[in-house]
TORKOL-4160 file (C-alpha; in steps of 0.2 Angstrom, whole numbers, padded with zeros to 4 digits, m for minus):
307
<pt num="1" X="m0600" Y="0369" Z="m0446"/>
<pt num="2" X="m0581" Y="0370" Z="m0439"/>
<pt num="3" X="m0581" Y="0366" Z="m0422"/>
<pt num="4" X="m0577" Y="0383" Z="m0410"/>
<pt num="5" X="m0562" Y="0384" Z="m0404"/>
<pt num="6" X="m0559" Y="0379" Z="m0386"/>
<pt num="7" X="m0554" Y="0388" Z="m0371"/>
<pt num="8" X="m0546" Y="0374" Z="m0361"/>
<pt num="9" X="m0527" Y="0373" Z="m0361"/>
<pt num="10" X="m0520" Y="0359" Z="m0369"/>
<pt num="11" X="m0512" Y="0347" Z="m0357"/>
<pt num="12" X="m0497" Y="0334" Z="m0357"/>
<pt num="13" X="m0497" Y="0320" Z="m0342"/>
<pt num="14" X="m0482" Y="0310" Z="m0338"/>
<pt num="15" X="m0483" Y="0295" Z="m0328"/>
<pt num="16" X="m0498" Y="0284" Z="m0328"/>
<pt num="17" X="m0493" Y="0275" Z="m0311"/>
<pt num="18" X="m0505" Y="0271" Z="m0295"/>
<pt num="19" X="m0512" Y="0289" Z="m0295"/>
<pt num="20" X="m0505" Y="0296" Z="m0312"/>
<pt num="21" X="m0518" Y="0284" Z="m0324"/>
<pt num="22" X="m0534" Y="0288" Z="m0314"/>
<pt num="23" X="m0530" Y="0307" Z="m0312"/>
<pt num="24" X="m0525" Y="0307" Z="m0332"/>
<pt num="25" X="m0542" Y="0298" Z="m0337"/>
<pt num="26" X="m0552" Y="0312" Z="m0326"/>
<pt num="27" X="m0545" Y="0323" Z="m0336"/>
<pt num="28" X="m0549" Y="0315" Z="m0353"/>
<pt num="29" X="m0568" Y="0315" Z="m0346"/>
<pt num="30" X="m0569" Y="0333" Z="m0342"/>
<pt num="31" X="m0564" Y="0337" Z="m0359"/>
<pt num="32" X="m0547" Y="0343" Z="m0362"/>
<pt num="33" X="m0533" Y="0339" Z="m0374"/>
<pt num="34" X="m0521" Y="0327" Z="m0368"/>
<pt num="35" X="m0505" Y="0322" Z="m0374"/>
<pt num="36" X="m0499" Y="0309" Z="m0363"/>
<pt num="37" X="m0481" Y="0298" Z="m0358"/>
<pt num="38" X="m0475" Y="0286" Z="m0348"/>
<pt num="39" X="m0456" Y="0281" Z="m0347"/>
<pt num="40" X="m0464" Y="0262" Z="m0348"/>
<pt num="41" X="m0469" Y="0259" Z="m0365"/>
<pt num="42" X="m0480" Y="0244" Z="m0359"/>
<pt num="43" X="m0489" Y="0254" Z="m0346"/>
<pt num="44" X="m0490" Y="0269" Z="m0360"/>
<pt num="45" X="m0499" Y="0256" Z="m0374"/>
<pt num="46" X="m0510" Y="0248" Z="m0360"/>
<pt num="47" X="m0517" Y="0265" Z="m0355"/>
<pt num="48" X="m0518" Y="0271" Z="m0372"/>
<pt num="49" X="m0530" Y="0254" Z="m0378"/>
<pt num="50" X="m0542" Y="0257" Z="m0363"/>
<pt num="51" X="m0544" Y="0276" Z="m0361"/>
<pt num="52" X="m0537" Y="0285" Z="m0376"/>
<pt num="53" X="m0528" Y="0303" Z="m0377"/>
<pt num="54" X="m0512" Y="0305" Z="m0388"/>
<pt num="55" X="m0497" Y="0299" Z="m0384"/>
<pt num="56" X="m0482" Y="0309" Z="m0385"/>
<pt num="57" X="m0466" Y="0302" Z="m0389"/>
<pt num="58" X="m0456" Y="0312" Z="m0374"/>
<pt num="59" X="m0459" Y="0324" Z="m0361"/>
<pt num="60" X="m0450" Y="0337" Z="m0371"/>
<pt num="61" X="m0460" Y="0335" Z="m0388"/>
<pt num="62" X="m0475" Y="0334" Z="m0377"/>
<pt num="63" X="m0472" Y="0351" Z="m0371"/>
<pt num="64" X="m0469" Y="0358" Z="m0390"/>
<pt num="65" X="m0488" Y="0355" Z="m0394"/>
<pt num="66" X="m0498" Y="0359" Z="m0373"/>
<pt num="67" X="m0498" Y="0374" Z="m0363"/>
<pt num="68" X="m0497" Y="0363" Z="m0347"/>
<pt num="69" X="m0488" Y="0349" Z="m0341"/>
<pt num="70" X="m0492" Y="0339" Z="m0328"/>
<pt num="71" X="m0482" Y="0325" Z="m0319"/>
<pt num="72" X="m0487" Y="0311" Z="m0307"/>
<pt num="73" X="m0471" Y="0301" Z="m0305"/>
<pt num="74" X="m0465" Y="0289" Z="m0292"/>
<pt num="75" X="m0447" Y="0293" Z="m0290"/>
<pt num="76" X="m0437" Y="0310" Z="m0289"/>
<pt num="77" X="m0427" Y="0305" Z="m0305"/>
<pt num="78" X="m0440" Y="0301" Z="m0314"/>
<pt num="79" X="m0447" Y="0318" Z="m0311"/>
<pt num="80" X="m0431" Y="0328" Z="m0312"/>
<pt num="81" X="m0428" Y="0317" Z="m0332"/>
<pt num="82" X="m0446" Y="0325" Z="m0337"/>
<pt num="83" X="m0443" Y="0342" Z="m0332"/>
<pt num="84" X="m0425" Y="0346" Z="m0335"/>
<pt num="85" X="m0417" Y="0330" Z="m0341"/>
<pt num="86" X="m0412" Y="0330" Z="m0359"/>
<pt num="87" X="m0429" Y="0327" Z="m0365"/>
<pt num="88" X="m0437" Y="0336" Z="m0355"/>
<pt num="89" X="m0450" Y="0348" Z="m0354"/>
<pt num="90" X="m0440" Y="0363" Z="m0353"/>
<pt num="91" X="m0432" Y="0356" Z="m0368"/>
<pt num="92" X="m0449" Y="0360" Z="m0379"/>
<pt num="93" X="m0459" Y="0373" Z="m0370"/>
<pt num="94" X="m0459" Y="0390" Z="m0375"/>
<pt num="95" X="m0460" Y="0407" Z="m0363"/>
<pt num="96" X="m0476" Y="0408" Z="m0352"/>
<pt num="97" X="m0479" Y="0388" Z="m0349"/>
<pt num="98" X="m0484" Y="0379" Z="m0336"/>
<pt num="99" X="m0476" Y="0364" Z="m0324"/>
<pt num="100" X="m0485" Y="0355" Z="m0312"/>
<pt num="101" X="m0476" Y="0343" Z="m0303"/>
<pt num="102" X="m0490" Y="0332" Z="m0293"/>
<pt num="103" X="m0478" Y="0318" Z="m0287"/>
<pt num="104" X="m0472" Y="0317" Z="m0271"/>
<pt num="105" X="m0456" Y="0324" Z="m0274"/>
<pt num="106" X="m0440" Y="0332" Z="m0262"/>
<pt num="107" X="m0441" Y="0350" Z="m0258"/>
<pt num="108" X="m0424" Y="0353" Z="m0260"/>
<pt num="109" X="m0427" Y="0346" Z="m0278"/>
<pt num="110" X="m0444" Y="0355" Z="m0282"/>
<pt num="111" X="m0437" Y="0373" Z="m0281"/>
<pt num="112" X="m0420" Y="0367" Z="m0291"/>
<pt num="113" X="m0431" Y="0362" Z="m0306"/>
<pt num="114" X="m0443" Y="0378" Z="m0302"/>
<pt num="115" X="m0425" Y="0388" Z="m0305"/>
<pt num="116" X="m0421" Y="0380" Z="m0320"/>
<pt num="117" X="m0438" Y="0382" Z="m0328"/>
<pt num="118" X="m0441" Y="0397" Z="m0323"/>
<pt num="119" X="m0424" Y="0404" Z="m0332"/>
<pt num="120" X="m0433" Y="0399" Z="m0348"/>
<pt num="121" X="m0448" Y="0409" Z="m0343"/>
<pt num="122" X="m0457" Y="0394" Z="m0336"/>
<pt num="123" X="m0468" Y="0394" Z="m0321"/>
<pt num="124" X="m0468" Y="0378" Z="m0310"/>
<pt num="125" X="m0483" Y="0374" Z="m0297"/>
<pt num="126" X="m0479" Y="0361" Z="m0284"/>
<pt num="127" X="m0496" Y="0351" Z="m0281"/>
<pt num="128" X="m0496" Y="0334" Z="m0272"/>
<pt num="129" X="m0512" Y="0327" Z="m0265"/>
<pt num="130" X="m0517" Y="0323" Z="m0249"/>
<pt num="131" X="m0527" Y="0303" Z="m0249"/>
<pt num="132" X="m0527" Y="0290" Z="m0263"/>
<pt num="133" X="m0536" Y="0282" Z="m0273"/>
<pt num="134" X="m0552" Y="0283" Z="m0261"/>
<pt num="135" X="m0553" Y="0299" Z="m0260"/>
<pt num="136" X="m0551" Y="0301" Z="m0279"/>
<pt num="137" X="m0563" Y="0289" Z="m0283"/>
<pt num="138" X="m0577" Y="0298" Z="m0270"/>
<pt num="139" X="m0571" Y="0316" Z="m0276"/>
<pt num="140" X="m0565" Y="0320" Z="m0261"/>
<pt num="141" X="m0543" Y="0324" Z="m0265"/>
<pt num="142" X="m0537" Y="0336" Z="m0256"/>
<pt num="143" X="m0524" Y="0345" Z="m0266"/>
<pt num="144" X="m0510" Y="0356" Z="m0258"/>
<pt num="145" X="m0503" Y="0370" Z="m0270"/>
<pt num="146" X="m0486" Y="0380" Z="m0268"/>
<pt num="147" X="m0481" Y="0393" Z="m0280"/>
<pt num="148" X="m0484" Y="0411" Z="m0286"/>
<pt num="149" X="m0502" Y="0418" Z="m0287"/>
<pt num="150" X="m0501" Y="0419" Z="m0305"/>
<pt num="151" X="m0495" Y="0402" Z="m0307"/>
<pt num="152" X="m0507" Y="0395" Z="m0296"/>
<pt num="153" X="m0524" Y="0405" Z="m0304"/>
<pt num="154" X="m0518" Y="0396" Z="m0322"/>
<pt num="155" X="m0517" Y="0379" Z="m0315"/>
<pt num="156" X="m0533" Y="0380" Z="m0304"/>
<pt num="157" X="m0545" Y="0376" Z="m0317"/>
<pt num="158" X="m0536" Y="0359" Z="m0323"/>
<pt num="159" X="m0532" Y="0356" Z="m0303"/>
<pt num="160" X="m0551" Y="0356" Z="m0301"/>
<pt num="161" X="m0554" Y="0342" Z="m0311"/>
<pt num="162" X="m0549" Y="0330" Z="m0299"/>
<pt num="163" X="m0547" Y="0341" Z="m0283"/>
<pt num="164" X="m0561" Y="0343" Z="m0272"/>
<pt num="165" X="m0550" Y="0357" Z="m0261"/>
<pt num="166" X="m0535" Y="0367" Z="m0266"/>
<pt num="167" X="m0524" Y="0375" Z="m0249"/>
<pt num="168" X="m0513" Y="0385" Z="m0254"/>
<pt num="169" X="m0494" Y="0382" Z="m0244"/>
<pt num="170" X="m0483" Y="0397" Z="m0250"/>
<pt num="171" X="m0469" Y="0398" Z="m0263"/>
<pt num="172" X="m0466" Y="0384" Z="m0275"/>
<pt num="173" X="m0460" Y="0369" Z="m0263"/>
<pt num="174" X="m0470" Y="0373" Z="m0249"/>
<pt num="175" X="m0483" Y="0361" Z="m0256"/>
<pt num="176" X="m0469" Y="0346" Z="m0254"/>
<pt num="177" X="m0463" Y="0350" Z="m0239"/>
<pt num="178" X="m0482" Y="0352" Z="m0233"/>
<pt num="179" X="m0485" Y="0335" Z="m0241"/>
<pt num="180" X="m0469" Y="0329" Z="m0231"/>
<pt num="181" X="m0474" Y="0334" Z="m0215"/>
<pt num="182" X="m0494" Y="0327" Z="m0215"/>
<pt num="183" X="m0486" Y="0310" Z="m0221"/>
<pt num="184" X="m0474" Y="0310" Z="m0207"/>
<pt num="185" X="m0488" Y="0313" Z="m0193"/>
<pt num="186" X="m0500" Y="0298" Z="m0203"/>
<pt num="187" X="m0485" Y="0286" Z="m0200"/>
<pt num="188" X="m0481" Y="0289" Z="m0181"/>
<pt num="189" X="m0501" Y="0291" Z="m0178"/>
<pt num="190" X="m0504" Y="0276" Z="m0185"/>
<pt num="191" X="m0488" Y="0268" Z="m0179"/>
<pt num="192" X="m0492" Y="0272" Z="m0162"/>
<pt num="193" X="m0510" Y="0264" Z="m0164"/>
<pt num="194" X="m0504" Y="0250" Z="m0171"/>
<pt num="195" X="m0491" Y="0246" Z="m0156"/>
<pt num="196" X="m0506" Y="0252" Z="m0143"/>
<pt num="197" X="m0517" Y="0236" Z="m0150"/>
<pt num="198" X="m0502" Y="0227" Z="m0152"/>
<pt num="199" X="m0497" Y="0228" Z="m0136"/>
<pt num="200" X="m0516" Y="0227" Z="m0129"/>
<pt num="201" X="m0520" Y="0210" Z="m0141"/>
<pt num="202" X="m0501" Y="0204" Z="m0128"/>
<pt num="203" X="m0509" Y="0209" Z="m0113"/>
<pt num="204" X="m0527" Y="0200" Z="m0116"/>
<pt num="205" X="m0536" Y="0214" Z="m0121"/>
<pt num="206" X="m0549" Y="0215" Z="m0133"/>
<pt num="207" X="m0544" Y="0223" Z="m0148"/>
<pt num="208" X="m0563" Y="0232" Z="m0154"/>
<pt num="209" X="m0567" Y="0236" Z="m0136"/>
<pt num="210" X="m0547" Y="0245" Z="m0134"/>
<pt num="211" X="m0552" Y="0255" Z="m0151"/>
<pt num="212" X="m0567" Y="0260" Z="m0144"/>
<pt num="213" X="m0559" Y="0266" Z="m0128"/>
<pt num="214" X="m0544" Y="0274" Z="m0137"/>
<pt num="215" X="m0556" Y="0284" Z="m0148"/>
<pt num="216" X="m0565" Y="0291" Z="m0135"/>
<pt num="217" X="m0546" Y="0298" Z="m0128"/>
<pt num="218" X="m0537" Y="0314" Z="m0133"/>
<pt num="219" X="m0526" Y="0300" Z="m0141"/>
<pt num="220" X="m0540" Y="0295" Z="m0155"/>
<pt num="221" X="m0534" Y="0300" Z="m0173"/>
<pt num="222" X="m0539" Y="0295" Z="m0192"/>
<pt num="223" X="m0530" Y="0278" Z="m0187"/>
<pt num="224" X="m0536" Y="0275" Z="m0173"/>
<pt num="225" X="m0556" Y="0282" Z="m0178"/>
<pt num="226" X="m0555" Y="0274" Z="m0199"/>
<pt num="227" X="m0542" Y="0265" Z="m0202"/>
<pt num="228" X="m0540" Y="0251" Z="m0192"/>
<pt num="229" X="m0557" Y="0245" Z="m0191"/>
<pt num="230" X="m0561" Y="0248" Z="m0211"/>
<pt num="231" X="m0544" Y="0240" Z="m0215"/>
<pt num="232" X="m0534" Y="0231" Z="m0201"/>
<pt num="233" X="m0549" Y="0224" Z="m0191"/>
<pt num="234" X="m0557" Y="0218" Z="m0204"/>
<pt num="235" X="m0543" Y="0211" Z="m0211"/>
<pt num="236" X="m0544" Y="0219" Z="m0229"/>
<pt num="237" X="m0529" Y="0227" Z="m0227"/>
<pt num="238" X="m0534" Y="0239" Z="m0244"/>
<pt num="239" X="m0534" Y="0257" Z="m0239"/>
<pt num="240" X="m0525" Y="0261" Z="m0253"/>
<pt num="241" X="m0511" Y="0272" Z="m0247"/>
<pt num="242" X="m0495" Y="0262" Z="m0250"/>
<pt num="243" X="m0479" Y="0260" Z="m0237"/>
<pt num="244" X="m0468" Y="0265" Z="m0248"/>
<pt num="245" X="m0477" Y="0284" Z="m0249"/>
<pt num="246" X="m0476" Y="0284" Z="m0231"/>
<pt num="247" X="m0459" Y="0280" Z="m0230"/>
<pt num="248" X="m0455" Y="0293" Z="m0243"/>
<pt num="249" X="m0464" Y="0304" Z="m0232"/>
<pt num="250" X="m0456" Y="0301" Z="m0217"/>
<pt num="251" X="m0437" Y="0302" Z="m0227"/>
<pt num="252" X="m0445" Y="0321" Z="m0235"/>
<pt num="253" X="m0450" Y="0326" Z="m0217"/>
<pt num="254" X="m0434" Y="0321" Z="m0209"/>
<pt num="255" X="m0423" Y="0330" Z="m0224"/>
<pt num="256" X="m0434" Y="0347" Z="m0221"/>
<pt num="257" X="m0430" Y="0348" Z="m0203"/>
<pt num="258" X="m0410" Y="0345" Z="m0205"/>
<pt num="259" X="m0413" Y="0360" Z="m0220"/>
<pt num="260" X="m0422" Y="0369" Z="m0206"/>
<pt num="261" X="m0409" Y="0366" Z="m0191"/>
<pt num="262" X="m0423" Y="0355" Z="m0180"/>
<pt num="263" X="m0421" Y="0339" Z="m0171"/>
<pt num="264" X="m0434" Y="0326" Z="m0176"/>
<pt num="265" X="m0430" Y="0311" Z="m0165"/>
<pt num="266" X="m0445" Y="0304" Z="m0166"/>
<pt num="267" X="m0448" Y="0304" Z="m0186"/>
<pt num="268" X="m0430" Y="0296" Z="m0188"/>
<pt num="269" X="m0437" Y="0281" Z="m0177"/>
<pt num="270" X="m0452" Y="0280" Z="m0186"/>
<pt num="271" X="m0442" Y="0280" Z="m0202"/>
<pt num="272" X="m0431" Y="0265" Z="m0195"/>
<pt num="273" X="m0447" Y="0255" Z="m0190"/>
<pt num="274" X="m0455" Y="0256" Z="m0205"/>
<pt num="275" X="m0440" Y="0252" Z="m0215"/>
<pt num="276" X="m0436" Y="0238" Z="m0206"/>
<pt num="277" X="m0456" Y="0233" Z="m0209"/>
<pt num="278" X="m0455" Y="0238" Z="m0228"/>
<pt num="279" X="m0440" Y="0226" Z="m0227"/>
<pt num="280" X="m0446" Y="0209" Z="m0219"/>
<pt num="281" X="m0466" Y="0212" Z="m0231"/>
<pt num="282" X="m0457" Y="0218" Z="m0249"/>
<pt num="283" X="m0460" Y="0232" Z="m0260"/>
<pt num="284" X="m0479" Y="0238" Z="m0266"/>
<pt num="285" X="m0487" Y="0234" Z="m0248"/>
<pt num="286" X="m0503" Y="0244" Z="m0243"/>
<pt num="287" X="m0497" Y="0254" Z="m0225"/>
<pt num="288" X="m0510" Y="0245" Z="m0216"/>
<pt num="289" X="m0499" Y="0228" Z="m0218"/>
<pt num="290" X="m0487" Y="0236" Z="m0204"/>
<pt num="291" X="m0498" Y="0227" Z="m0194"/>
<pt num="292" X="m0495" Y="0210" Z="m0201"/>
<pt num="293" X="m0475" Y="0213" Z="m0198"/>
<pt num="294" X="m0482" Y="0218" Z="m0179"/>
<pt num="295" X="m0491" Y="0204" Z="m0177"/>
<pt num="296" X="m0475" Y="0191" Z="m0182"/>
<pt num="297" X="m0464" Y="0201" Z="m0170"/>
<pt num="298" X="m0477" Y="0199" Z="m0156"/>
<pt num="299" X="m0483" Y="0181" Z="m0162"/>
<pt num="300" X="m0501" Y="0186" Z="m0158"/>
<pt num="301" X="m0512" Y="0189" Z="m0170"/>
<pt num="302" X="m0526" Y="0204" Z="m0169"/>
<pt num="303" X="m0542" Y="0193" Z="m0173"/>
<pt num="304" X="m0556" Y="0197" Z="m0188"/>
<pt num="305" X="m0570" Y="0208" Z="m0182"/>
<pt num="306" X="m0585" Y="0203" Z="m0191"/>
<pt num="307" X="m0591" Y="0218" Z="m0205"/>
């Protein structure tokens, strides 16, 4: 017997990064048609060996053949290429499709593309997730969602796949500047933990006994509570959210407050501090390393608690 036809959209993922190739093989497991891309051949024929889907040869002849396209990108070029560049998707879809940009992308940039899209009758859905490849893995991302309620209803079900909770932000861009913003206060929390213990390990304190009086405080925080015993105490240092997203973060946060008129002193320190630390450990570091950077300007080093 022919097989029935299916309900589910056909999907097109570009960018099989960090987060992108994870969130593109849950979507091949939960059944759906995926076309996917990646402007790194290598990276594309790797993914395509070990879990399979069609490869589509750009962004724009992907979006001739699905109803939705999703991105998961790691720079704001790469995302503004696939969405309005010369091949991209606006390029190949017709009236009525879908965009949904998942990267961690500028505002400001977001609500440009959605303009652009949306004169050739395309809807855009800004959705960046909240965690990493933890929370993936245990099923718990968080996944904030700007754009209109129409939008938002068509790309729910796909969303679902590998999103345990949807908030809804507002108009498209929202989502960004919402991602922006809870990035910007994980850096200065866990910047402001980091130099407490830092500064405790300097004065002879010891470092588990600090945390636990520190979480007991109004100043205890997901740093303070998870983070720095799971990965910095321990010495792991594998939380699996990197510096460079952080530090993204912190750039996004500070460009949404000069867009909205309001000083944000201490969010262009941070930003300085953790360049200056991206700086001095190189490019592809785990956040959590900050503390090694701490720990050579304070030439003390916070010791292993046992596990």
């Amino acid at each position: 017997m022919p097989d029935e036809p299916s309900a589910k959209p056909t999907l097109g993922f570009v960018g099989l990064g960090t987060m992108g190739a994870p969130l593109a093989t849950r979507l091949l497991h939960a059944g759906f048609r995926v076309q996917i891309y990646d402007f790194d051949n290598d990276t594309l024929r790797y993914f395509l060996m070990e879990t399979g889907g069609e490869v589509a040869a750009s962004p724009r002849l992907m979006a001739e053949a699905c109803d939705v396209v999703l991105a998961m990108l790691p720079r704001p070029a790469d995302v503004r290429a696939a969405a309005i560049g010369r091949e991209g998707v606006v390029h190949g879809f017709g009236e009525g499709k879908l965009f949904v940009d998942l990267s961690a992308s500028p505002p400001a940039q977001t609500r440009e593309i959605a303009k652009e899209l949306r004169r050739a009758g395309i809807a855009t859905v800004d959705a960046p997730p909240l965690g990493g490849l933890a929370e993936l893995r245990a099923g718990a991302l968080t996944l904030l969602v700007g754009g209109d309620d129409e939008a938002i209803l068509r790309a729910e079900p796909v969303l679902a796949t590998f999103g345990s909770r949807l908030i809804r932000t507002g108009p498209v861009g929202s989502a960004h500047a919402t991602k922006a913003l809870c990035g910007q206060l994980a850096a200065l929390c866990f910047l402001a933990t980091a130099e407490a213990l830092m500064v405790g390990r300097r004065a002879g304190l010891e470092p588990a006994a600090l945390l636990e009086a520190l979480n007991a405080s109004p100043g205890a925080n997901h740093a303070s509570e998870t983070t720095m015993a799971r990965h910095v105490l321990s010495r792991s240092f594998g939380s699996g959210l990197p510096l460079d997203g952080l530090l993204g973060d912190l750039q996004q946060a500070l460009d949404v407050a000069r867009d909205a008129e309001m000083p944000a002193p201490l969010t262009a320190v941070a930003r300085e501090i953790w360049a200056t630390a991206r700086l001095a450990l190189g490019p592809g570091q785990d956040h959590t390393r900050l503390i090694r950077w701490l720990e050579q300007v304070a030439k003390a080093e916070l010791p292993k608690e046992p596990s």
